[in-house]
Structures are given as C-alpha cells and as structure tokens.
C-alpha positions as CSV (number, residue, x, y, z in Angstrom):
1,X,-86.0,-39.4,-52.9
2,X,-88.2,-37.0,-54.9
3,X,-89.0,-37.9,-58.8
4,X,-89.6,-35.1,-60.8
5,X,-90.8,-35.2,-64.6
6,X,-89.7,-32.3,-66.8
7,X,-91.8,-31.7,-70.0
8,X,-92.6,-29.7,-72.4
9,X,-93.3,-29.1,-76.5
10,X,-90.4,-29.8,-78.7
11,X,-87.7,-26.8,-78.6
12,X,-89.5,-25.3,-75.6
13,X,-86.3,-25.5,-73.2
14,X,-86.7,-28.7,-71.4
15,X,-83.2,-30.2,-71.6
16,X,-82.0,-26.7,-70.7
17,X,-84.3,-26.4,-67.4
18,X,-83.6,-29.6,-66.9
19,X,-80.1,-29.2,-66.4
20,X,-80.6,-26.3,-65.0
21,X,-81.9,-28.0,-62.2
22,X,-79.0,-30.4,-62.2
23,X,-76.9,-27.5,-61.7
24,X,-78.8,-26.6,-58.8
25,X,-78.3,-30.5,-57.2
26,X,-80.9,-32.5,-59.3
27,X,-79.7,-35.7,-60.6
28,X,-80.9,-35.9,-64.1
29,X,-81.9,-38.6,-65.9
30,X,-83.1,-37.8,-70.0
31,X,-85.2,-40.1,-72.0
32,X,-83.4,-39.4,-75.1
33,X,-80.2,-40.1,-74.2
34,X,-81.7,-43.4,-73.2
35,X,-83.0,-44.3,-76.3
36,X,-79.7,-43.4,-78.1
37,X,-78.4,-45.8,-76.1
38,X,-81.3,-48.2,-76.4
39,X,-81.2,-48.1,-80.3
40,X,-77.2,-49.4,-80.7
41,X,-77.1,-51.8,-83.7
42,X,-78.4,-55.3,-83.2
43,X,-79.7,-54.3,-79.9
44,X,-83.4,-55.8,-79.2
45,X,-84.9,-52.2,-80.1
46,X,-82.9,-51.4,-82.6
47,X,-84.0,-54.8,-84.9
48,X,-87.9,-54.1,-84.1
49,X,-87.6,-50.6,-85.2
50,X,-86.1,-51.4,-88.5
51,X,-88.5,-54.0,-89.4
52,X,-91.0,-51.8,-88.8
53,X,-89.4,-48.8,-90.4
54,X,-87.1,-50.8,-92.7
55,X,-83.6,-50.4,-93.3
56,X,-83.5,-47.3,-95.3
57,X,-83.8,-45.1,-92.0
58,X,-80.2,-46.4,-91.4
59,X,-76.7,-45.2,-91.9
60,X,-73.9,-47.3,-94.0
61,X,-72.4,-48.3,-90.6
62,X,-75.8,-49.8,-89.3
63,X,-77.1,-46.8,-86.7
64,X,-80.4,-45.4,-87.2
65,X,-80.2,-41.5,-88.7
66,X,-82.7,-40.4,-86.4
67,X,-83.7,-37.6,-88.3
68,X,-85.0,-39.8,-91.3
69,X,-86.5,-42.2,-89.1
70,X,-88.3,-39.0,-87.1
71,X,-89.5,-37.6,-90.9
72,X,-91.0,-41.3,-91.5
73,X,-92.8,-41.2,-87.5
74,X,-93.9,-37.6,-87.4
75,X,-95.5,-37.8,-90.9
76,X,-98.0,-40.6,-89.5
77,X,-100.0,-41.2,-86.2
78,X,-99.9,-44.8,-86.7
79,X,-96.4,-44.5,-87.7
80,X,-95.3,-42.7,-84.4
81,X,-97.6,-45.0,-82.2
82,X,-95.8,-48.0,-83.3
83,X,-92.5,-45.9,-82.6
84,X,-93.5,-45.3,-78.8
85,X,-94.4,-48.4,-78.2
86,X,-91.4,-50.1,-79.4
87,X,-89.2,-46.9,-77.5
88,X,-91.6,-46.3,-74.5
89,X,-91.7,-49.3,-72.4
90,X,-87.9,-49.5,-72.6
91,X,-87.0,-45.9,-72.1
92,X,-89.4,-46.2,-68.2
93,X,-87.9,-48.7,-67.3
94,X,-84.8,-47.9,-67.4
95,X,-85.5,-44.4,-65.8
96,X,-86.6,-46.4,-63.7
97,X,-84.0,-48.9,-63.2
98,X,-81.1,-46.2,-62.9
99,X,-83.5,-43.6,-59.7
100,X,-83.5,-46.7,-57.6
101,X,-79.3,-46.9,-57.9
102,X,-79.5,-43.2,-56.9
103,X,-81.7,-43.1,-54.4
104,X,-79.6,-45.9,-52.7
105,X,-76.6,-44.1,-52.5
106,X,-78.1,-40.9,-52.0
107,X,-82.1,-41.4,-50.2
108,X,-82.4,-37.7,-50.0
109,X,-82.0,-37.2,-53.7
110,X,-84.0,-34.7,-56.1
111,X,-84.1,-37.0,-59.2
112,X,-85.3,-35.5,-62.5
113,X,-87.0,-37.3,-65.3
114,X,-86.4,-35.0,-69.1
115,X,-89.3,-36.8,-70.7
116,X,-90.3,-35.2,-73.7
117,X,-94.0,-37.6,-73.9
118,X,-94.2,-37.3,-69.9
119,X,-98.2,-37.0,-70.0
120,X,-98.6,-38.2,-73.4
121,X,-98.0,-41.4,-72.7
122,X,-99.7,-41.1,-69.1
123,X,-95.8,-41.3,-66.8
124,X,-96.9,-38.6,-65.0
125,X,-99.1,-40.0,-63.0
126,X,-96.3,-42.2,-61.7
127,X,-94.0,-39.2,-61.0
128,X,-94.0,-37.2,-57.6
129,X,-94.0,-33.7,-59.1
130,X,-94.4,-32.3,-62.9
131,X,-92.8,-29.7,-64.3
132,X,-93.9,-28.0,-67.9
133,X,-91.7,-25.9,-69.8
134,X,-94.1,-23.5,-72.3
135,X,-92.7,-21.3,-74.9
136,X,-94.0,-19.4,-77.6
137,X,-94.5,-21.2,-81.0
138,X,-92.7,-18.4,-82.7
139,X,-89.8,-19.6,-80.5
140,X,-89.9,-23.1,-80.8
141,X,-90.4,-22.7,-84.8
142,X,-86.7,-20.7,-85.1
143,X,-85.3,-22.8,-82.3
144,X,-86.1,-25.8,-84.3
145,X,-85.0,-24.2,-87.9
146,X,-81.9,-23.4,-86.4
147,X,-80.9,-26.6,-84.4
148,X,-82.4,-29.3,-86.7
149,X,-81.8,-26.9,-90.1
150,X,-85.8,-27.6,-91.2
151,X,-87.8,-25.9,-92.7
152,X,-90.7,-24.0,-91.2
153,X,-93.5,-26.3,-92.9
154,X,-91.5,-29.2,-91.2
155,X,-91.8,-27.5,-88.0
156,X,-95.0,-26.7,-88.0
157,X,-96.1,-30.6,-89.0
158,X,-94.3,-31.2,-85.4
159,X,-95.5,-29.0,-83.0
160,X,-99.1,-29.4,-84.7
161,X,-98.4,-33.3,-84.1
162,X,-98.1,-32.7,-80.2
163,X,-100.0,-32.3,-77.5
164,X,-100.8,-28.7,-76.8
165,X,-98.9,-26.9,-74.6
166,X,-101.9,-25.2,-72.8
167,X,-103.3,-28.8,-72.5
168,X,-99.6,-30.3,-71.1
169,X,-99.6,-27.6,-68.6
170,X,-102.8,-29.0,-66.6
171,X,-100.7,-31.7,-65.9
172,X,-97.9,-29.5,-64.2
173,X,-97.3,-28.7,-60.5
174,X,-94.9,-26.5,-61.6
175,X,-94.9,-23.9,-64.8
176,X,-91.6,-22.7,-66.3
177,X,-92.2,-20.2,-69.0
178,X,-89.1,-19.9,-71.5
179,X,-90.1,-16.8,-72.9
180,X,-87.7,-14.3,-71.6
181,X,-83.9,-14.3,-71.2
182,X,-81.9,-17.0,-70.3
183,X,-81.3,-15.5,-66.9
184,X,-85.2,-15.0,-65.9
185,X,-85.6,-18.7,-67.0
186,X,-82.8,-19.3,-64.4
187,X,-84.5,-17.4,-61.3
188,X,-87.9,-19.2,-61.8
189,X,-85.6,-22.3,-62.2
190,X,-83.9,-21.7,-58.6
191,X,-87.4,-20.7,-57.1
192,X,-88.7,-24.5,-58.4
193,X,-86.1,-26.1,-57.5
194,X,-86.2,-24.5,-53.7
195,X,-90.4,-25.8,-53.3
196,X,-89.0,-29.4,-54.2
197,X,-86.1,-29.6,-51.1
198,X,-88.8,-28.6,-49.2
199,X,-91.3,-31.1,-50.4
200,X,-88.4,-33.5,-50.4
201,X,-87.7,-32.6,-46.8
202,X,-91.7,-33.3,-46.3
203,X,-91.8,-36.5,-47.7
204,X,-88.6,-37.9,-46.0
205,X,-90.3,-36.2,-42.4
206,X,-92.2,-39.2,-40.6
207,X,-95.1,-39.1,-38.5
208,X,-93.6,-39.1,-35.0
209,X,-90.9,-36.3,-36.3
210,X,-94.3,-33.4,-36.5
C-alpha cells in the first residue's frame, strides 16, 4: 500500500486533484469529511470545541455552523491552535484507522490522504509521497468569494493566515499546478498518478524478486 498526502492552500484545487486521482484508482480518504463526522452533537469533539469556542458558534439544532466557528479561529493564532489540537489528533487517527482496513482488503492500494494542514502540522513526514496543489492567489481569492460568498478582505485574512504556498511546496514530491484548464490539471493528474503505481509496484517488489 502506498500513502499519499494531498495539500495545498485553501481553494487551490486539492479536493478536486484529489479525486481526481480517485478516479484514476486512488482510494481517497479527506480530512474534512472526517471532522464533519468528528464534530456530531455531543460527540467528545464536539463538547471540547464549544467550551472553548462557546455555544454561539452553534445552530438551534445543536451542530456547529462551521463558518462562524472558522470566522472566530481564522481571526486568532491562538484561537486556531487550540482548534487543531482539539481536531488534529482525532482527524490522523482516523486516517489512519480507516488505510489499514484498505490496505487489508486491497495490499496493493494507492491510498490518498486530502489534508488541508498536511505539513503544517508536520503529517507529512509520516506519509509515503506528498503532493502540493499551487494556484494563483487571484484564483483562490474568486474561488473562495464564490464558494463561501466572502468578501475579498475575508479572503485575504485566510490565505495570509497560511502557510505559503512556495514554502508548502518544499515539502512536495510531486507539484500539481491548478492554474490552467480543468483538462491540463487532469493530464498532470494522470502523469502523477502513473509515477505512484510504479513506486507502489517498487515498494511491494522484495529483495529476492531484483
């Protein structure tokens, strides 16, 4: 089994190259959809983050509106550390938890990790390959107005509260640039996706097989 870890700035295409690749054959495995799941009412998450937070970050029937509690993290460091730490620990190991179940009923498996804080929070280093998805700013700015319906001051306070993409990249084996058409992003998608089958291949080859 080979674990990949797809990253990139906010609205910079991960979750799209990411399943991208699970169209390809990838199984993909996404951090937020995780913490959705982690963050249920009355779940052990869900209670720490709103006595952090408090309970006006939640909705009359008890779920967190993540965009108010994301306004409240993003507009503090301290804030969002507290948020990662509560999220983080939970969120690896159940990455974690559901690779193993797929690489037992499939050991040749190309397994990707969409994990927006890959190499913030240092889970790269326990990943077999890294793949960074960099876009323009000018992109990520009207990709975020348009899905999240911000503002571009808000925008900008989130991007500028990131690691920077130049910097993430260092941390890649792979870069995807999400610049161009959808289709271009596609091609350097299939090319990726062909150098990990053959690494996969390379790290299920033993010794006496050479």
């Amino acid at each position: 089994m080979l674990i990949v870890g797809v990253t990139g700035g906010v609205a910079s295409g991960k979750t799209t190259v990411s399943r991208m690749f699970e169209e390809e054959g990838a199984y993909l495995i996404e951090a937020d959809q995780i913490a959705r799941e982690l963050v249920q009412p009355y779940s052990p998450a869900w209670r720490q983050i709103t006595r952090v937070f408090g309970k006006e970050i939640l909705e009359k029937d008890g779920t967190i509106d993540r965009k108010r509690l994301g306004k409240q993290a993003f507009s503090d460091s301290g804030q969002r550390r507290l948020l990662n730490g509560i999220l983080h620990p939970r969120i690896k190991k159940e990455m974690g938890k559901r690779a193993r179940e797929i690489g037992r009923k499939d050991p040749q498996a190309i397994v990707v990790f969409d994990v927006p804080l890959l190499v913030e929070t240092g889970f790269h280093r326990e990943v077999d390959r890294v793949v960074v998805i960099t876009s323009k700013e000018t992109q990520q700015i009207e990709r975020l107005k348009k899905r999240a319906g911000m503002s571009e001051e808000e925008t900008r306070r989130i991007i500028s509260s990131q690691m920077d993409l130049k910097e993430k990249a260092k941390a890649a084996d792979f870069v995807i640039r999400n610049e161009g058409s959808i289709e271009t992003t596609r091609r350097r998608v299939r090319e990726v996706f062909q150098e990990m089958r053959r690494i996969a291949l390379q790290k299920r080859r033993r010794p006496t097989d050479k």
